[in-house]
Backbone bond lengths (Angstrom), bond angles and torsions (degrees), N, CA, C in turn:
res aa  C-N    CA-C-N  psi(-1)  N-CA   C-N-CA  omega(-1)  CA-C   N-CA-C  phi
1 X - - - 1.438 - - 1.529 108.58 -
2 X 1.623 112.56 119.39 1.665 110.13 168.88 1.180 112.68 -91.80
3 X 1.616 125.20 111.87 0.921 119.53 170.40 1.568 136.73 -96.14
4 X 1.048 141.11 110.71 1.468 131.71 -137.49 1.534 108.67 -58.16
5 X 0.934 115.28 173.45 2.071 115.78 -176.29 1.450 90.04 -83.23
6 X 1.279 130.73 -50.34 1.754 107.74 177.45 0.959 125.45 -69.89
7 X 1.291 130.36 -15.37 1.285 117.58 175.13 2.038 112.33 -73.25
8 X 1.697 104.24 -29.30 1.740 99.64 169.36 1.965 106.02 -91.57
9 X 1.550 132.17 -7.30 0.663 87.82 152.84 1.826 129.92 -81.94
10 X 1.394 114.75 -21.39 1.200 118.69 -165.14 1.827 100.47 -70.73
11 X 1.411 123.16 -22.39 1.366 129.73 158.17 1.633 122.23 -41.18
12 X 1.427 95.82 -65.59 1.803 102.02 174.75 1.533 123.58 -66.54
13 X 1.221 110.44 -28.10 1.690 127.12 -170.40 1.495 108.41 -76.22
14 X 1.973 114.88 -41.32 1.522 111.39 -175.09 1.199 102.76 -105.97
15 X 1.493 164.81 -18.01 0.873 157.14 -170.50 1.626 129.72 169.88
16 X 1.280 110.56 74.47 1.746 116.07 -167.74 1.337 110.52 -107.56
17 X 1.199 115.45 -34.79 1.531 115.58 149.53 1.397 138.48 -38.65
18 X 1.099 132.15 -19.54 1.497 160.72 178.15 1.756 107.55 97.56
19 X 1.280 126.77 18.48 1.274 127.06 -168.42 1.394 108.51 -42.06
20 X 1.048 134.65 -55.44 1.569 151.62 -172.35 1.307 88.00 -49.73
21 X 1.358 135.91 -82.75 1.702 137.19 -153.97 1.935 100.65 -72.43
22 X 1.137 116.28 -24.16 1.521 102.82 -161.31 1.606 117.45 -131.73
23 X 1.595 103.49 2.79 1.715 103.61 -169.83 1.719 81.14 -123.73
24 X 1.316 107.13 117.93 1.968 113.32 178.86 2.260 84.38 -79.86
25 X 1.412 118.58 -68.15 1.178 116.58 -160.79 1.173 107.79 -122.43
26 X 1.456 133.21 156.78 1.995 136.76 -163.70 2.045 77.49 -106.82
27 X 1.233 124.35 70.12 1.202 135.64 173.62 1.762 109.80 -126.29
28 X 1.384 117.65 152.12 1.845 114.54 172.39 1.572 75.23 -61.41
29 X 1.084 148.80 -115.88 1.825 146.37 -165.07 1.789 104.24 23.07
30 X 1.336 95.56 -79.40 1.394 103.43 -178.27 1.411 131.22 -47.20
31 X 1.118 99.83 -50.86 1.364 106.74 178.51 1.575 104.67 -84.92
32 X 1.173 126.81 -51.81 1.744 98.33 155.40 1.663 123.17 -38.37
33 X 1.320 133.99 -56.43 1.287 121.38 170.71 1.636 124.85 -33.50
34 X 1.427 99.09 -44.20 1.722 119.99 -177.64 1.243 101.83 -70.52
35 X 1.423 130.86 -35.02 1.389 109.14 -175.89 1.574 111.34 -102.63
36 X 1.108 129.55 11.18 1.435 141.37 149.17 1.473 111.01 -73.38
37 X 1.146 123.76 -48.74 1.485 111.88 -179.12 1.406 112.38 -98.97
38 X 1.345 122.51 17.79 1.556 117.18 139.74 1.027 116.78 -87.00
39 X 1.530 140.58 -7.92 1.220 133.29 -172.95 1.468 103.36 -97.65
40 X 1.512 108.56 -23.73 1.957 113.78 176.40 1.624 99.47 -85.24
41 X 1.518 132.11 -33.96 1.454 104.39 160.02 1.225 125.32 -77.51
42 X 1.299 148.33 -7.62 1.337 148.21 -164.77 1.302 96.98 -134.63
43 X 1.339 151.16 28.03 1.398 127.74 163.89 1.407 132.11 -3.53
44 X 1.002 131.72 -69.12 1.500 140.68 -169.28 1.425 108.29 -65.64
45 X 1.796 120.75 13.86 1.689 109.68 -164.40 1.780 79.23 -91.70
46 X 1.373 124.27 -25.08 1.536 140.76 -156.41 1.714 102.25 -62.45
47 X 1.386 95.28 -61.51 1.512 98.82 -176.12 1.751 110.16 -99.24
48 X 1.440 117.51 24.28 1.406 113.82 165.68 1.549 101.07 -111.61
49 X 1.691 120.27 -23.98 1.262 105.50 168.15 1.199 113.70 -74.90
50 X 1.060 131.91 -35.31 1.477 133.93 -156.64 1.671 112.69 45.00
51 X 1.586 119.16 74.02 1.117 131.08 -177.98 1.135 108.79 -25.08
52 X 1.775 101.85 -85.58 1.493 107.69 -178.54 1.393 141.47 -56.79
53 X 1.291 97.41 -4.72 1.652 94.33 -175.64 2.112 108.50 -78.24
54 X 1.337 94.12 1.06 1.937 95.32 -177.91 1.871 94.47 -97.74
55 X 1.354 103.18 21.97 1.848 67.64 -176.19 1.472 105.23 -84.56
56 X 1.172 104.44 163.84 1.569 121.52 -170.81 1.725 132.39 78.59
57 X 1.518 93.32 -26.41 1.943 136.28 156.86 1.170 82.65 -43.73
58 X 1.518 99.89 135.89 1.993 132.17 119.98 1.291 112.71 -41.02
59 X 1.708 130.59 111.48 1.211 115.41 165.58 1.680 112.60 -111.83
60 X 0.698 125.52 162.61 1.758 141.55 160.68 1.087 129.18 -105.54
61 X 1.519 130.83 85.44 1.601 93.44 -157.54 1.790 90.53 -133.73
62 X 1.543 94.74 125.14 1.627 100.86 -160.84 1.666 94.43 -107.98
63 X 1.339 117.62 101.96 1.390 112.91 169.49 1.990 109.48 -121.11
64 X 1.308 80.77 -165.80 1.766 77.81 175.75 1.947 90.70 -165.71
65 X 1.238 67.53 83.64 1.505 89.50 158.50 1.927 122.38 -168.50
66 X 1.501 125.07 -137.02 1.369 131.55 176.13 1.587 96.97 -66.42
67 X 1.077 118.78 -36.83 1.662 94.98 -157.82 1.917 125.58 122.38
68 X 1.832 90.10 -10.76 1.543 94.66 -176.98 1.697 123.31 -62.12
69 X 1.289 102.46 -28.12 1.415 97.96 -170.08 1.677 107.73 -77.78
70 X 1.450 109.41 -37.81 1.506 128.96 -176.67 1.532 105.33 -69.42
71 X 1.298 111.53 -24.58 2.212 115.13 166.04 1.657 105.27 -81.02
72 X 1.410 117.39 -19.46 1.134 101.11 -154.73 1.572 87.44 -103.63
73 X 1.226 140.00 -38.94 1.525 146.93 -168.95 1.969 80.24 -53.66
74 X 1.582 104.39 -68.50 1.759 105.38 -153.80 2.207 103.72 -49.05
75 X 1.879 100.77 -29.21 1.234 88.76 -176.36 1.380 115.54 -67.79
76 X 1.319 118.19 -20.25 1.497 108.22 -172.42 1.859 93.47 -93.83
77 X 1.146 123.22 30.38 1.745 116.83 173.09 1.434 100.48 55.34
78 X 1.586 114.20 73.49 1.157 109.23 140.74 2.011 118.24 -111.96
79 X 0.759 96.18 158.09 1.983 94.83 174.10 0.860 120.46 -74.30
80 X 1.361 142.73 85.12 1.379 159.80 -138.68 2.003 103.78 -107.04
């Protein structure tokens, strides 16, 4: 499949994160909603990160998405 360069840049630029399917409002609301229902589709990201066990830890946390896992590491006090 050739897919033209605007069509992946216009991919990354409006919504590659899943914003469209999983962020209702760019609100703390919203993005709390969004990171509740990544944790009800993916269960097991909860107890494979093991949030809390980084607090006070150096973390790195290279994703590409909203940001839930990287809010949720800093809520349990990690050093982000």
């Amino acid at each position: 499949m050739d897919v033209p360069k605007k069509a992946v840049h216009d991919f990354w630029n409006e919504a590659s994160c899943g914003e469209r399917l999983l962020l209702s409002e760019h609100t703390k609301e919203g993005f709390a909603q969004q990171s509740a229902t990544r944790y009800q589709l993916e269960p097991k990201i909860l107890s494979f990160a093991q949030f809390q066990r980084w607090q006070g830890k150096k973390v790195l946390e290279i994703g590409v998405g909203l940001g839930a896992d990287h809010e949720t590491f800093a809520e349990h006090g990690a050093i982000l």
